[in-house]
N, C-alpha and C positions, 0 to 999 in steps of 0.2 A: 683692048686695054684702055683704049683713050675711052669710050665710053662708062669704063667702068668707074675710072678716078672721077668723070664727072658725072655718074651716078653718088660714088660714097662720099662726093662733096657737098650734092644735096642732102643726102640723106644727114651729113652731120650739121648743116647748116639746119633744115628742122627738127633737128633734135635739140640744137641750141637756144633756139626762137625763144622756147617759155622761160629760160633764162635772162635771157637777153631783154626779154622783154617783164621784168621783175616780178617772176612770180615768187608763191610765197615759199618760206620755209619755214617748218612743225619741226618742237626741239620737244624733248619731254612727252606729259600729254596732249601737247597742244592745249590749242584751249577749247572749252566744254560749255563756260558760259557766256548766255545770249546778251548779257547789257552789262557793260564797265561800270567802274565806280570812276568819277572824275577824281584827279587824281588832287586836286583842291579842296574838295567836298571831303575826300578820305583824311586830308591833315586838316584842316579842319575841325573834324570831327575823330578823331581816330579810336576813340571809346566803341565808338559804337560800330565800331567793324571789328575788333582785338578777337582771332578768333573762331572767324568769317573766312571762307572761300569766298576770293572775292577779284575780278578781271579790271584791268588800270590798261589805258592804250594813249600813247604817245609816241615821242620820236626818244630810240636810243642818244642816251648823253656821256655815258660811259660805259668803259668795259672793262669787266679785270684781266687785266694782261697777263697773269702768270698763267690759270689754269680756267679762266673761260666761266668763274663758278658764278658770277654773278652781273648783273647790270642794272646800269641806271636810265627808267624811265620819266621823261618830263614830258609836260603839258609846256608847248610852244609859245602859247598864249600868255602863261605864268611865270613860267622859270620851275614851277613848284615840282617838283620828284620824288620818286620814291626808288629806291634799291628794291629788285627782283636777287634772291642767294637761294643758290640751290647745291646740292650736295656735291662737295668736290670730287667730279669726274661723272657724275648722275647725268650732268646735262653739258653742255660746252658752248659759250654763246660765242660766235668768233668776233675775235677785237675788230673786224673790216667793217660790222653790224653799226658801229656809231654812224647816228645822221640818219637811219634809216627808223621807218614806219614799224613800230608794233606793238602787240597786245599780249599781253603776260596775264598768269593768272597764281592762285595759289592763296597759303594761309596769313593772312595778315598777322602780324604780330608787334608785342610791344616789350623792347627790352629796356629792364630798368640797368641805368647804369650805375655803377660801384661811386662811391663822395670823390674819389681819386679823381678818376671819369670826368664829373661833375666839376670839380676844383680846373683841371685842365681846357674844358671847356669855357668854364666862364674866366677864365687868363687869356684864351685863346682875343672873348668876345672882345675884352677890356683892353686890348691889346689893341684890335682894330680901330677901336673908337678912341683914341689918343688922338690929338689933333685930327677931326674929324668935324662937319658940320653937320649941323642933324636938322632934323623936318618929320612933322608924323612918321614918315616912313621906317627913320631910322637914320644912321647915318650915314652922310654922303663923301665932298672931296675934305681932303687936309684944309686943316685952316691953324694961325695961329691961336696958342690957347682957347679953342672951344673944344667941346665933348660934348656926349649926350648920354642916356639911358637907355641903355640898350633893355630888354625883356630879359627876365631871368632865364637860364640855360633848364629846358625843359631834363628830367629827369630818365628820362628816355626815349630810346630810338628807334621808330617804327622802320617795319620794313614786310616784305613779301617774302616767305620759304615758298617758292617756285615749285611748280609743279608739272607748269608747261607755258609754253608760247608761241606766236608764230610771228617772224619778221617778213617783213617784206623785199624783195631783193631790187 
């Protein structure tokens, strides 16, 4: 008996190893293609992906908590990301996934938003930039009475319809 329990402790101890030791996990199709798009190059440029199957690989930054249907990839290096949506209940990314390694893929796309959209966005931006100090960048901390010019509220919102991915554990 006693050898037994320390036989099925081994065996569950390597059964857990490739977990334990972060292997990956295929949500969807997985993914299919061989070279990313940087995910700076894709905003950027976003014309000329609109359209496109096209794979973006970064670190999870967000996850939708209700039903898992979407997430947010960034380049670590930038800040710059993109939202992977895919069809609710199609795929389920688990909200534990933020902070980890992965590569998404799917059709790029480009939604125009409605003037409403539009109007609430640029209140959103004009909002932040009140007592703000600015520098090429954009603006920075509160200041008294200074502002700056933020870039007009792009007209729409790229993103990835998901098709597959795989994180890293």
């Amino acid at each position: 008996m006693k050898r037994f329990l320390i036989l099925s402790m081994a065996l569950i101890a390597v059964a857990a190893a490739p977990v334990m030791a972060g292997q990956t996990e295929s949500y969807g199709e997985g993914v299919t293609l061989d070279e990313a798009v940087a995910i700076d190059v894709l905003l950027a440029n976003p014309n000329d992906y609109v359209g496109r199957k096209i794979r973006v690989d970064g670190i999870i930054t967000a996850v939708c908590k209700k039903r898992g249907c979407w997430m947010q990839i960034t380049n670590p290096e930038s800040g710059d990301g993109v939202r992977i949506k895919v069809e609710d209940g199609a795929i389920v990314f688990p909200y534990t996934s933020m902070g980890h390694e992965a590569q998404a893929e799917g059709i790029f796309e480009a939604i125009k938003l409605t003037p409403e959209q539009i109007e609430a966005r640029t209140e959103a931006a004009n909002d932040l930039q009140e007592g703000a100090t600015c520098d090429k960048d954009g603006p920075k901390t509160p200041a008294e009475g200074a502002g700056c010019d933020l870039p007009p509220v792009d007209q729409y919102v790229y993103m990835i319809r998901g098709t597959g991915a795989v994180i890293k554990g």
